[in-house]
C-alpha positions as CSV (number, residue, x, y, z in Angstrom):
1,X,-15.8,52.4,80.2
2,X,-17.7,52.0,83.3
3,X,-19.5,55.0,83.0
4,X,-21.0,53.8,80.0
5,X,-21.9,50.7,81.5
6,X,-24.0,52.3,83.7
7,X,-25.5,54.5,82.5
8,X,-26.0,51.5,80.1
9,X,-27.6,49.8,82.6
10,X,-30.0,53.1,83.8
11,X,-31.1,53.5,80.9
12,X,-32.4,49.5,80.3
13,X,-33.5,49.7,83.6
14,X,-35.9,53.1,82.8
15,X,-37.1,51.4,79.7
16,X,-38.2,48.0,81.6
17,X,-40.2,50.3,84.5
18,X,-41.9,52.3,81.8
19,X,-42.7,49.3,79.8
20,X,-43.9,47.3,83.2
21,X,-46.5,50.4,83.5
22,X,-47.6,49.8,80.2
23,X,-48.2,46.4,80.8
24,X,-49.8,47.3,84.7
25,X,-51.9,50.2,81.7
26,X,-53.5,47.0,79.7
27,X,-54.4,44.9,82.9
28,X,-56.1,47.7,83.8
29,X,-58.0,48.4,80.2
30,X,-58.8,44.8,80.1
31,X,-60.5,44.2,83.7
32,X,-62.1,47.9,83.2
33,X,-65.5,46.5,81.9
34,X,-65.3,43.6,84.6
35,X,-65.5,40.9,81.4
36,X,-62.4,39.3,79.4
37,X,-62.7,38.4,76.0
38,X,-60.5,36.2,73.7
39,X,-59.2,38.9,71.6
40,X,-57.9,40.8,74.8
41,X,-55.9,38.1,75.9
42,X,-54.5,37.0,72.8
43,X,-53.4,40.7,72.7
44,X,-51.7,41.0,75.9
45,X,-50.0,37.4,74.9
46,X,-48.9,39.3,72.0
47,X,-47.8,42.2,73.4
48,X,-45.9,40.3,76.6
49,X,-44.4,37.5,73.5
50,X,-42.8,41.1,72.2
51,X,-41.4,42.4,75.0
52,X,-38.3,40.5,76.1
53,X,-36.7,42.8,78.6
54,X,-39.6,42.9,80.5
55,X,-40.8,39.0,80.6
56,X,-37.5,39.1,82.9
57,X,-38.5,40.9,85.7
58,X,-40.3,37.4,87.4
59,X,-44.0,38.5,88.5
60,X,-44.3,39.7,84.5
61,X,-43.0,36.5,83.5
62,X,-45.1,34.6,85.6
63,X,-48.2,36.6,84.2
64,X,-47.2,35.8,81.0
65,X,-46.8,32.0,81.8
66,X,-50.1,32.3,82.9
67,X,-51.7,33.7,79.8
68,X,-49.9,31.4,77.8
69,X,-51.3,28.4,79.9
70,X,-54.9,30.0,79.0
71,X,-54.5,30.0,75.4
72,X,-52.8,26.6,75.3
73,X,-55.8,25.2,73.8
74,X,-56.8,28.3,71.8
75,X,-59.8,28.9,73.7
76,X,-60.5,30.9,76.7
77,X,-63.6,29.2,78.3
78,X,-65.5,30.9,81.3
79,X,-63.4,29.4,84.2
80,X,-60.1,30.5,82.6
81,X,-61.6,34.0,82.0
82,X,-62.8,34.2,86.0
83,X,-59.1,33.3,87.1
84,X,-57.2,35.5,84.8
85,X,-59.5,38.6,86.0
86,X,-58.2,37.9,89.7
87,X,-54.7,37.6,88.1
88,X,-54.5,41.0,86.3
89,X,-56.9,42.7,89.2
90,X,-54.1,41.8,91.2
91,X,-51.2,42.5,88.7
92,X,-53.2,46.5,87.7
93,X,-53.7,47.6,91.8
94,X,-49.9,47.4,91.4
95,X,-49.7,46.9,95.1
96,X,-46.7,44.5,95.1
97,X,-43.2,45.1,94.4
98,X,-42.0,44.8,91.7
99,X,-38.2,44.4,90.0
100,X,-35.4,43.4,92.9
101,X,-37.7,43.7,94.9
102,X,-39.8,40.5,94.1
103,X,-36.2,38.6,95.6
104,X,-38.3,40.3,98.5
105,X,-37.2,42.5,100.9
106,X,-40.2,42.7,102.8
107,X,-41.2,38.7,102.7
108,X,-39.1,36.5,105.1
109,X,-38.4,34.4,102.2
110,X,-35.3,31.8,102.8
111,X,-32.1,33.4,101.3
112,X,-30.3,31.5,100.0
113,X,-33.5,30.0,98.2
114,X,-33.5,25.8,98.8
115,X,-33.4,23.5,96.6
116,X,-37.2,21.9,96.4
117,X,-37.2,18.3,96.7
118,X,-41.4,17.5,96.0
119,X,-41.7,13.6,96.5
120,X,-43.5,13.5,99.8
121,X,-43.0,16.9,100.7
122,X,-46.2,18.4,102.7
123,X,-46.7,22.1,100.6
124,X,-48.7,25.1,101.6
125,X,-49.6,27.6,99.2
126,X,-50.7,31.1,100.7
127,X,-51.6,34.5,98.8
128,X,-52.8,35.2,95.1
129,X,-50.7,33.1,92.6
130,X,-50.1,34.0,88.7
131,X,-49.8,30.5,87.9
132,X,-53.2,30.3,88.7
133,X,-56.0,29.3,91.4
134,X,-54.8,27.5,94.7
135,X,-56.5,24.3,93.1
136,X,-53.9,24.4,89.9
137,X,-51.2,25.2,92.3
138,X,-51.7,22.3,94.3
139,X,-52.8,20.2,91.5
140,X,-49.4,21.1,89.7
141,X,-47.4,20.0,93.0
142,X,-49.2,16.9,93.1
143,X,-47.8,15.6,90.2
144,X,-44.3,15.7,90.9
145,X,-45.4,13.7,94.2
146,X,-46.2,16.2,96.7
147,X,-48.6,16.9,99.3
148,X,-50.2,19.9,99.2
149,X,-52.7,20.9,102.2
150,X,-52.9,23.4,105.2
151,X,-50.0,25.2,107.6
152,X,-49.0,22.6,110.1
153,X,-45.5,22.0,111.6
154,X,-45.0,19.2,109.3
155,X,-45.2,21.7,106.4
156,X,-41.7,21.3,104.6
157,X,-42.3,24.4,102.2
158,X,-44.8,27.4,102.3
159,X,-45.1,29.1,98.8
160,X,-46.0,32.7,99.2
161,X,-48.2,34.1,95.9
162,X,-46.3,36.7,93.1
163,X,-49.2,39.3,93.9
164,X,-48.1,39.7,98.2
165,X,-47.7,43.0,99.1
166,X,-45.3,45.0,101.2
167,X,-47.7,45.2,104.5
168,X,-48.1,41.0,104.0
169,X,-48.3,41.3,107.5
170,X,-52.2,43.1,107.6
171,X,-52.9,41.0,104.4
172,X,-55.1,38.1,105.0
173,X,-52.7,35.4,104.4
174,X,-50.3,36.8,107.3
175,X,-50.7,35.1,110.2
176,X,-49.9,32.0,108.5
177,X,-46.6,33.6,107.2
178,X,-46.0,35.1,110.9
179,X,-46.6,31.1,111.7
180,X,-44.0,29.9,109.3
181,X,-41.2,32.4,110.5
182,X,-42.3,31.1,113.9
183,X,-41.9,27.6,113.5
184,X,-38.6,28.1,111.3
185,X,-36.8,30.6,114.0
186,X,-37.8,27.6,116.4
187,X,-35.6,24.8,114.7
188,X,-38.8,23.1,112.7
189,X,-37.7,22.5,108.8
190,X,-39.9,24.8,107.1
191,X,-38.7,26.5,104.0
192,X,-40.4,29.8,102.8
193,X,-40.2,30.8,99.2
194,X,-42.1,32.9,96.3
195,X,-44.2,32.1,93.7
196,X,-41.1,32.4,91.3
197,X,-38.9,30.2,92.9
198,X,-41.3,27.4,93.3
199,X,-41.7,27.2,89.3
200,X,-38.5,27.5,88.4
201,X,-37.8,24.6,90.9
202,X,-40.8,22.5,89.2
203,X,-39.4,23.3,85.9
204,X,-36.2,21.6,86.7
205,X,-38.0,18.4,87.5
């Protein structure tokens, strides 16, 4: 009975990578010709709406939250377009991780993950987000009281991006991650999390 629950669970796992290539495929058919259209995002809306097993793994699922925030209004006007091409430019170099890995390995993300608390709380975002530009991120934030703005040792919570990679530390948004892990390994109450983490945490507000 175990062996067939795991071999069970090989299997699932094999059809979500395969299926997360075929999705990584279709970011990069879409951003080939540098332009985004309607009709390719209500596609990959579509196609992601389909495709249960893989909406779980969290960077898919935030790209899908994303696309569905686009098309929330029917309409994908010029703005939208420009943000969603840095998304899935991002999500098609496939140079993040991907799968148990996005509970990061690599990123010195707080384990466990805290519990957010927003009113008041000084926030920096750093990295490329799927929920959108730094300007939605911090707009999104501000509305459950926060304050979003630069690094500085007042900073309760640094939100790292879904898209970091596995050398974050020659990105450009590393020092300020090497700053955080400083500050927080010298006593200050700074709390590093992912992109995933910080909207579930806003959800439940």
């Amino acid at each position: 009975m175990k062996d067939t629950a795991v071999l069970n669970r090989i299997c699932a796992e094999r059809i979500d990578d395969r299926q997360i290539a075929e999705v990584i495929g279709i970011a990069h058919g879409i951003i080939a010709d540098g332009v985004i259209n309607q009709s390719e995002v209500e596609y990959l809306q579509k196609y992601l709406s389909t495709r249960e097993h893989v909406t779980r793994n969290p960077v898919v699922r935030l790209l899908k939250d994303r696309v569905d925030c686009v098309l929330a209004d029917g309409i994908v006007d010029a703005d939208e377009a420009t943000d969603l091409m840095a998304t899935l430019t991002a999500f098609a170099g496939g140079d993040f991780e991907l799968g148990e890995a996005t509970k990061a390995t690599s990123l010195p993300l707080c384990a466990p993950a805290p519990v957010m608390a927003f009113r008041n709380a000084p926030i920096c975002f750093t990295g490329t987000f799927a929920f959108g530009t730094r300007s939605t991120c911090e707009d999104a934030v501000r509305t459950l009281g926060a304050s979003p703005g630069s690094l500085t040792m007042k900073t309760r919570y640094l939100v790292i991006g879904a898209y970091a990679t596995d050398n974050w530390s020659q990105s450009a948004f590393g020092r300020k991650i090497e700053q955080a892990v400083a500050w927080r390994k010298a006593g200050k109450p700074i709390h590093i999390v992912g992109e995933a983490h910080w909207v579930e945490q806003m959800r439940a507000h």
